[in-house]
C-alpha positions as CSV (number, residue, x, y, z in Angstrom):
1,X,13.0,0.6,7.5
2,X,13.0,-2.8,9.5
3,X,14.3,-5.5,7.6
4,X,11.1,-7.2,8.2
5,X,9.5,-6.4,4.5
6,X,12.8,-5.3,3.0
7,X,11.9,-7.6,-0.1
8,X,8.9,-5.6,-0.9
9,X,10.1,-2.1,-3.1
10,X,7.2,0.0,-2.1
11,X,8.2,-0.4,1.3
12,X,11.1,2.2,0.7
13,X,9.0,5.0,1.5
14,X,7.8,3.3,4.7
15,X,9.8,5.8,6.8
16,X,8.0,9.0,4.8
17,X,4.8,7.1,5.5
18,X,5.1,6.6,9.0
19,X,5.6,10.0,9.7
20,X,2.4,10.9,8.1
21,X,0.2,8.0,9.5
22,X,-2.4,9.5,12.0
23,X,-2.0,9.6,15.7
24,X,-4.0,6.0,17.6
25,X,-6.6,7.2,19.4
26,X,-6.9,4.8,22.5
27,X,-10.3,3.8,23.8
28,X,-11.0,5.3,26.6
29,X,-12.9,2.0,28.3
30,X,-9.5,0.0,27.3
31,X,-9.7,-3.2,26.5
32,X,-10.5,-4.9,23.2
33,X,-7.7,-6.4,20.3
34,X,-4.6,-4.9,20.4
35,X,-4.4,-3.1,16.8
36,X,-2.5,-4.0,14.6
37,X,1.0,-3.2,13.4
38,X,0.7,-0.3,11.0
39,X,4.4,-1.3,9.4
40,X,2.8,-5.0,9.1
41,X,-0.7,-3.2,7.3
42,X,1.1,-0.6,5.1
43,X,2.8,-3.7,3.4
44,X,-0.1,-5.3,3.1
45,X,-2.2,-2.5,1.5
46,X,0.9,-1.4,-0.7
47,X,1.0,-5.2,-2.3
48,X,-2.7,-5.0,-2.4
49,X,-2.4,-1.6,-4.0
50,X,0.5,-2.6,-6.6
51,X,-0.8,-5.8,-7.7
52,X,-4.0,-4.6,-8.5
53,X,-5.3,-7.7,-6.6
54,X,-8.5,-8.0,-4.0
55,X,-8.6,-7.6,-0.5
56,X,-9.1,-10.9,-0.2
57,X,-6.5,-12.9,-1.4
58,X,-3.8,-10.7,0.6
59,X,-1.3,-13.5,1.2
60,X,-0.5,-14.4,4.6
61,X,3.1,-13.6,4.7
62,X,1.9,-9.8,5.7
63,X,0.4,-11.5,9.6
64,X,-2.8,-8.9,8.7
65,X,-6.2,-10.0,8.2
66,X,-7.2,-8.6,4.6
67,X,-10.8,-6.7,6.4
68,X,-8.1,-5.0,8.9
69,X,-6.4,-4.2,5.9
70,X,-9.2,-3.1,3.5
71,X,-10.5,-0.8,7.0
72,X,-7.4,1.1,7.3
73,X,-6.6,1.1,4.1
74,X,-9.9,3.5,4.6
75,X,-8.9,5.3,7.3
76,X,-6.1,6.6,5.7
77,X,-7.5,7.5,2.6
78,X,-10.0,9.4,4.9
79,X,-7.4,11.4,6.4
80,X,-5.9,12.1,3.2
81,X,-2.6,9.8,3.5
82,X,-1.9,9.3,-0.3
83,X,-1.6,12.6,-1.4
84,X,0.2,13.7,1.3
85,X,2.7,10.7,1.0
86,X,2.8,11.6,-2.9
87,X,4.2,14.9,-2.1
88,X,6.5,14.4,0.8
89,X,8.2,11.2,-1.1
90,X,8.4,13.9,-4.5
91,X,10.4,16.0,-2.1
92,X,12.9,12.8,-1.6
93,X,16.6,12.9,-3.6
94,X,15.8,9.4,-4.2
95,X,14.3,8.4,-7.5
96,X,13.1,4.4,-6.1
97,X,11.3,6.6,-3.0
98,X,9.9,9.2,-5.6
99,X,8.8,6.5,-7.9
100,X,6.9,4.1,-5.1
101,X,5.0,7.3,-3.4
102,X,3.9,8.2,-6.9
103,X,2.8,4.6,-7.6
104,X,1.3,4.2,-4.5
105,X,-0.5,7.4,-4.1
106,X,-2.0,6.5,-7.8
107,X,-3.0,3.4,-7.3
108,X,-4.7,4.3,-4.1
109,X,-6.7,7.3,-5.5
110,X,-7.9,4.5,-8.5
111,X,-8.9,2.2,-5.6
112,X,-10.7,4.7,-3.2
113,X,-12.5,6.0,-6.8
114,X,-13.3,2.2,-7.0
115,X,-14.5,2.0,-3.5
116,X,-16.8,5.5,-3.2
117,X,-18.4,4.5,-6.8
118,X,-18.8,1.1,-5.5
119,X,-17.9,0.0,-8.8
120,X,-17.7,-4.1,-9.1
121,X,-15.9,-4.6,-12.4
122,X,-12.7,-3.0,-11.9
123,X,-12.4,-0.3,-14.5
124,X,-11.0,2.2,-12.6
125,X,-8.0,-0.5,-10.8
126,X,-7.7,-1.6,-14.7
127,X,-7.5,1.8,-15.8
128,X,-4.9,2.6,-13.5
129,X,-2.3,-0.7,-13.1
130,X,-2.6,-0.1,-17.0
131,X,-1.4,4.1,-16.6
132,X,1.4,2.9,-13.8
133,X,2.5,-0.1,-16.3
134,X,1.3,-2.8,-13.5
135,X,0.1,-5.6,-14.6
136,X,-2.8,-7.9,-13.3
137,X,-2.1,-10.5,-15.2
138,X,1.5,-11.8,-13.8
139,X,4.5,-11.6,-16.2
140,X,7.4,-13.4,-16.4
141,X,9.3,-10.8,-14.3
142,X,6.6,-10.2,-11.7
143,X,8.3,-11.1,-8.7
144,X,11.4,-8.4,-9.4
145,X,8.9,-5.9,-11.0
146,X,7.4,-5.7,-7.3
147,X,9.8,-7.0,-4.8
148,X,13.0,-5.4,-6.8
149,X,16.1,-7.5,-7.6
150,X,16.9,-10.9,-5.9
151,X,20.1,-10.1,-3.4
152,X,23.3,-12.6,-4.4
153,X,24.5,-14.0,-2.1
């Protein structure tokens, strides 16, 4: 993992992930945006996916535009990355990797419920942050229930 989003915990199974990520096609007429980093968008979509939060108010920090996010955040549920990251991370000696795949593959099936029942008041995200003990509403301990422990220097 690159130190790049080190601070965020979910990012631990980043490594699993990326092995399971689909192959980029490339367009055969070249040309067009150059995509974006899939490290940079799995961060993104993991702090969307943890925080329970909209597409829309992904913070900056990530570098990815939330609509890149929310579209590949579809593409991968398409080809079925959530489950598949759910088992390979189960598979993993370490309980933080076991424990972020399972969070994240959970949270992601409650959001793609969300997204094919085109539902618009959240049950299914509230239903689910409430079943993986995430809150929407931010605690006094948010920022170390999701980024982990501050480092001392």
């Amino acid at each position: 993992m690159s130190e790049r989003f080190s601070w965020l915990a979910p990012m631990s199974v980043w490594p699993t992930a990326q092995e399971l990520l689909p192959v980029q096609t490339v367009r055969p007429q070249g040309g067009g945006a150059r995509r974006t980093d899939d490290e940079a968008t799995f961060a993104a979509i993991s702090f969307v996916l943890v925080t329970a939060s909209a597409w829309r108010t992904l913070p900056r920090v990530f570098d990815v535009a939330w609509q890149t996010a929310h579209r590949r955040f579809g593409d991968w549920t398409d080809v079925d990355l959530w489950p598949r990251l759910r088992a390979a991370t189960g598979r993993n000696a370490s309980s933080d990797v076991r424990h972020w795949g399972e969070v994240l593959a959970l949270a992601a099936a409650a959001r793609a419920t969300s997204r094919r029942q085109s539902l618009t008041d959240g049950a299914a995200l509230d239903s689910a942050a409430r079943r993986l003990a995430i809150r929407r509403h931010l605690p006094a301990d948010f920022a170390e229930r999701i980024f982990g422990p501050r480092k001392r220097a």
